[in-house]
N, C-alpha and C positions, 0 to 999 in steps of 0.2 A: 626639643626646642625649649629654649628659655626666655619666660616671659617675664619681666620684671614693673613692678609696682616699687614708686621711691618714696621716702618719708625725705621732708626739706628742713633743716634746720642749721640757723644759725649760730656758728659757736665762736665767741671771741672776734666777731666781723668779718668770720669765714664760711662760706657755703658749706654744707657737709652735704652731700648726697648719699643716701644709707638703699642698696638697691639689696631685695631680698630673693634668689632666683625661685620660681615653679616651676617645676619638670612636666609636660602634657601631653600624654602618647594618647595616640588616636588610634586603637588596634581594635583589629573584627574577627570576629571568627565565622566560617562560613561552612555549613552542611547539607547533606538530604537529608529530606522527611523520607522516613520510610528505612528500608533494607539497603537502598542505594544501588539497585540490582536493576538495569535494564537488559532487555532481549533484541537480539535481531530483528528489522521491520516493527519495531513496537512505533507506536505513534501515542503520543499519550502526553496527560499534563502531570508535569515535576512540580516538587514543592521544595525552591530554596528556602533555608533558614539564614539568616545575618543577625547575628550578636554582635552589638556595638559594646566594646570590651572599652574604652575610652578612659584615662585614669590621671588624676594630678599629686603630685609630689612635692611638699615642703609648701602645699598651701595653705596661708592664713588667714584663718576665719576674723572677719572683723565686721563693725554694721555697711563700711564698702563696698567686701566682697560677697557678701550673703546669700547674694542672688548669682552670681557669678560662676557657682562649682558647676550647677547642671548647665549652663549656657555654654561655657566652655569644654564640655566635654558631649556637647549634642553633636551629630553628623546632620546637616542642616542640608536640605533640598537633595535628599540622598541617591542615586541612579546604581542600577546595579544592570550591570549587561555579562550574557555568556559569552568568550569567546568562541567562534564553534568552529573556526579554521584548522581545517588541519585534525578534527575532533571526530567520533564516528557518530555525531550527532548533529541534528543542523535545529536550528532552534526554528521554527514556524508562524510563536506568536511575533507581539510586539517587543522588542529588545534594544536597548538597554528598556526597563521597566524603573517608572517613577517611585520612589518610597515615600516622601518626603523627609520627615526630622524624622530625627531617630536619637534618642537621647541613651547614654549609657546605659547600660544595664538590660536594655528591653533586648528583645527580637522581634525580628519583622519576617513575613511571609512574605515568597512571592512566588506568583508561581509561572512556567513557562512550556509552552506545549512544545515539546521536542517528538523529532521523528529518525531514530535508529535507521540506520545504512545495514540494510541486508543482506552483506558480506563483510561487515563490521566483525573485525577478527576480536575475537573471547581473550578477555583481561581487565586490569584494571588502569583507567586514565586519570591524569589530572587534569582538569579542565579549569583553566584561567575562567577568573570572575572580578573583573573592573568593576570596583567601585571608584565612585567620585560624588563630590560633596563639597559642603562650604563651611570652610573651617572658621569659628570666631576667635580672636588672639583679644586680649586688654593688657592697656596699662595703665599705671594710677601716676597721676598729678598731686601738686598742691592745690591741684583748682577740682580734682577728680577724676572718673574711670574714663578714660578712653579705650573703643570697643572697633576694634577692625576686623572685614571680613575678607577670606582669601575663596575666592569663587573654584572651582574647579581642582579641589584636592584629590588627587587619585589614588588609590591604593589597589595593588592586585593581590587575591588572596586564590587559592587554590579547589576547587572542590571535586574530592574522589566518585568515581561510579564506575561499577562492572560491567563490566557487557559479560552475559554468561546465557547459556544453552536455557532454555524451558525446557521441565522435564518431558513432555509432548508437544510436537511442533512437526511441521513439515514446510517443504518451500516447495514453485515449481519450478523444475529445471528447465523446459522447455514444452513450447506450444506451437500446434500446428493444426489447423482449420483451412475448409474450403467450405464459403458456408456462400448461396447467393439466391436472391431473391425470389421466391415461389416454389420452391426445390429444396431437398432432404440432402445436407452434408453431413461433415464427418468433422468433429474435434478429437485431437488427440492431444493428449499429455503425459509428460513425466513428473513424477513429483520423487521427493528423496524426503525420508527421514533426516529432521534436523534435529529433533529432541534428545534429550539424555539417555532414554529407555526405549525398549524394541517394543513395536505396540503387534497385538495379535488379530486375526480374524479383518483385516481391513477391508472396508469397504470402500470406493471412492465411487460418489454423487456429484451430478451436474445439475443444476438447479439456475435457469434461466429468465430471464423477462422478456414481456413482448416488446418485440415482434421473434424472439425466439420459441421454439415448443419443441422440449426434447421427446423423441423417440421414449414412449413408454419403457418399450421392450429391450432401449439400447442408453439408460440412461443412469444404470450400475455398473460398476466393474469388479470385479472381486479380486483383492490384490494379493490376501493371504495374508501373512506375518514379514513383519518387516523391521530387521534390524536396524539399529543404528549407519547413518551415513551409505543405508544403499534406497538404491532407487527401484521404479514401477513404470511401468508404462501403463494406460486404462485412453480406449478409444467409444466415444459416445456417437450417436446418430443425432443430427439436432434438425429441424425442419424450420424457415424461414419464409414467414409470411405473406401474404401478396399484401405489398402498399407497403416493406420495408424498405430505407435508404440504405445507399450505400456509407456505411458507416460501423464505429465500432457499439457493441452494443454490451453490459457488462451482464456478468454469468459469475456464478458463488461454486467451487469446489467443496465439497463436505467428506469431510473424511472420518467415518464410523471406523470405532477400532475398541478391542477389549485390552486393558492395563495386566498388566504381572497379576494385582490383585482382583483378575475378574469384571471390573466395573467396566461398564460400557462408555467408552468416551468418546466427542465430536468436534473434530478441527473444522473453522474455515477460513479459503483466502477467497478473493475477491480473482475475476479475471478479466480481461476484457475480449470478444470473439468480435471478428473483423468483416461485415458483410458488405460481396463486390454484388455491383451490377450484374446483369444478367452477361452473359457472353456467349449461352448457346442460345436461339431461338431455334424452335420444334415445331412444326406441324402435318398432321396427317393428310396426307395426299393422296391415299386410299387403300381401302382395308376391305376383306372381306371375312366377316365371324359373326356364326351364326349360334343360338342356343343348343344348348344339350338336348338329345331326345333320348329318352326312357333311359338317361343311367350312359347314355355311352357318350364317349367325348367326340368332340367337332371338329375339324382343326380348318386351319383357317391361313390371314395373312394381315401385316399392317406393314403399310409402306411408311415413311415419313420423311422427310426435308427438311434436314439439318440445316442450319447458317451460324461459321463460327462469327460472333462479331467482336471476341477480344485475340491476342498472341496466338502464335503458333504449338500445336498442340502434339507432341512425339507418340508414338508406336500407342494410338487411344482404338479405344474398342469401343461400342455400343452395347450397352444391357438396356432390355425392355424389362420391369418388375411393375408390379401390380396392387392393388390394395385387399384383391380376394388371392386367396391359392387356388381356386376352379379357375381360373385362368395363369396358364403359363406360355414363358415363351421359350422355342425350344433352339435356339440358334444364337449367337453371341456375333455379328458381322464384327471386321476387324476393318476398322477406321484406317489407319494408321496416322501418318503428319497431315492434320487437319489446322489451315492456316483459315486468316479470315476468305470468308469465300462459304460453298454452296458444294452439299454433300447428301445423295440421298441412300436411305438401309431400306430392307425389308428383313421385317421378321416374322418365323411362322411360328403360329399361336397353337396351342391346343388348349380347348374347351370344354369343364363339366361345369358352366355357370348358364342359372335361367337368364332368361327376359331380363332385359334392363340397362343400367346406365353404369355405367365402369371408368374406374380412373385409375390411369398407370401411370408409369413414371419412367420416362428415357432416359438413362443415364450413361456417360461419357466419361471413360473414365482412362486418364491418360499417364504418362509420362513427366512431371516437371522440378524438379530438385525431388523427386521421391514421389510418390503414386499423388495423383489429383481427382477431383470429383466434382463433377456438373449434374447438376440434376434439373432436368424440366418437366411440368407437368402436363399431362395430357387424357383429353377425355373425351369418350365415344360413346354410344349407344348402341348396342348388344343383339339383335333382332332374330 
């Protein structure tokens, strides 16, 4: 662009207008702080860098323009926005982000919390970055400077970033639970190695909040060594409290694993487990189980009265389990299509437990896109 300032002089009773042109590039350069290296599912704050490169040519210093070089070459009420259309990035904070002046020669910070797409294919992007700003333009009179401003100058510059592999990572491929109110279900999951390196000795940990409480005994898996790009499967017991909603409830995955170099290391994703309302209701309708005498066992009988009261239930069976091993049950009745409606089992118990008060667990375990689980709890007294 050329700006011109004119000297007026009269020569011989002719105007002379003497116009002297300045060249004014308004150029930026735009980078990452850092390696420039984002990951799959990263979530995190970025730090752009903007160099206002801003430069004039064939300017003449005089007591006019003195003040004139840095004004003309400041990027004035500066906005910098990512584009993220079409990017494997989506920006989360606030965007475009205010700078304001920005005068030649500096850099400005700015930073923007982005959130990586977790099937964001590995490479390198160029990610458009609109700037816009207010440009100031002069020109010189015989009377002096005149100073205009042009609102809304935009420039788009470019800025590189990698999407690449962490050396340890994993994702999960899929989740599947049957978790409901008062009763002990079942999460299972697949997880795949996404990292660079094959990790060894894995463990994989369920690690809950209330109204969740995993299974002591069922809340490890042991997955072994796992190479690159293959998967696991690991199934947890998880028990669900009385006075939980029906709702989802979040649960951490931890994945123990030892490196090529022996060091013990710990991934975690976040999950969420889905808990329904109740859908079997259970009550004993009559039982008869008496204690042990001298060592030898008892056996006995519990009837109970089923009521399904959610969907239709395919080729389901009834298990009695227990919270002692001196009582067992030694019969598995076969339900079958258990819709809503009223069903009653009996099961025969055998008994080496004293005197007392005992809690079991009927559980329902059916047919629906792949095996399902209801668990209700139930509680007698032992005489």
């Amino acid at each position: 662009m050329i700006i011109g300032y004119r000297n007026l002089r009269m020569v011989g009773g002719l105007l002379i207008v003497l116009t002297i042109g300045v060249v004014c590039a308004q150029d930026f350069h735009v980078s990452l702080l850092g390696d420039g290296i984002l990951h799959p599912g990263d979530d995190k704050i970025i730090t752009v860098l903007i160099e206002n490169e801003g430069r004039v040519e064939n300017f003449i210093l005089n007591e006019n323009t003195s003040n004139l070089l840095a004004l003309v070459t400041t990027a004035k009420d500066l906005r910098v926005e990512l584009e993220d259309d079409g990017a494997p990035i989506k920006v989360e904070s606030l965007n475009p982000s205010l700078v304001g002046d920005l005068p030649s020669g500096m850099v400005a910070k700015v930073n923007f919390r982005v959130r990586v797409d977790e099937d964001a294919k590995l490479g390198v992007y160029e990610i458009p970055v609109k700037l816009k700003y207010t440009k100031v333009t002069y020109s010189t009179t015989s009377s002096g400077v005149i100073l205009s401003y042009r609102e809304d100058e935009t420039r788009t510059e470019y800025l590189s970033i990698e999407v690449a592999r962490r050396d340890y990572d994993f994702s999960v491929v899929s989740l599947k639970s049957s978790l409901h109110v008062g009763g002990e279900g079942y999460v299972e999951v697949v997880i795949k190695n996404t990292g660079r390196f094959k990790i060894y000795n894995a463990i994989l940990i369920i690690n809950t909040t209330p109204s969740l409480k995993p299974n002591p005994m069922a809340m490890e898996s042991y997955l072994g060594d796992l190479d690159v790009n293959c998967e696991a499967r690991a199934k947890f017991k998880v028990y669900v409290m009385e006075g939980a909603i029906s709702q989802s409830y979040p649960a951490k995955l931890i994945l123990q694993f030892k490196r090529s170099d022996e060091r013990t290391a710990f991934l975690s994703k976040t999950i969420g487990l889905d808990v329904e309302e109740d859908m079997l209701s259970v009550e004993v309708v009559d039982s008869l189980l008496t204690s042990s005498v001298s060592g030898e066992p008892s056996r006995g009988f519990v009837s109970v009265r089923m009521e399904n009261l959610g969907e239709c239930l395919n080729d389901s069976i009834a298990i009695l389990s227990f919270d002692t091993p001196l009582l067992q049950s030694e019969n598995v009745p076969y339900v079958g299509r258990f819709c809503r409606g009223v069903k009653f089992v009996t099961f025969y118990v055998k008994s080496l437990a004293p005197e007392g008060s005992y809690r079991g667990y009927v559980i329902l375990k059916y047919r629906k896109f792949g095996d399902g689980l209801s668990v209700v709890n139930i509680t007698w007294r032992l005489t």
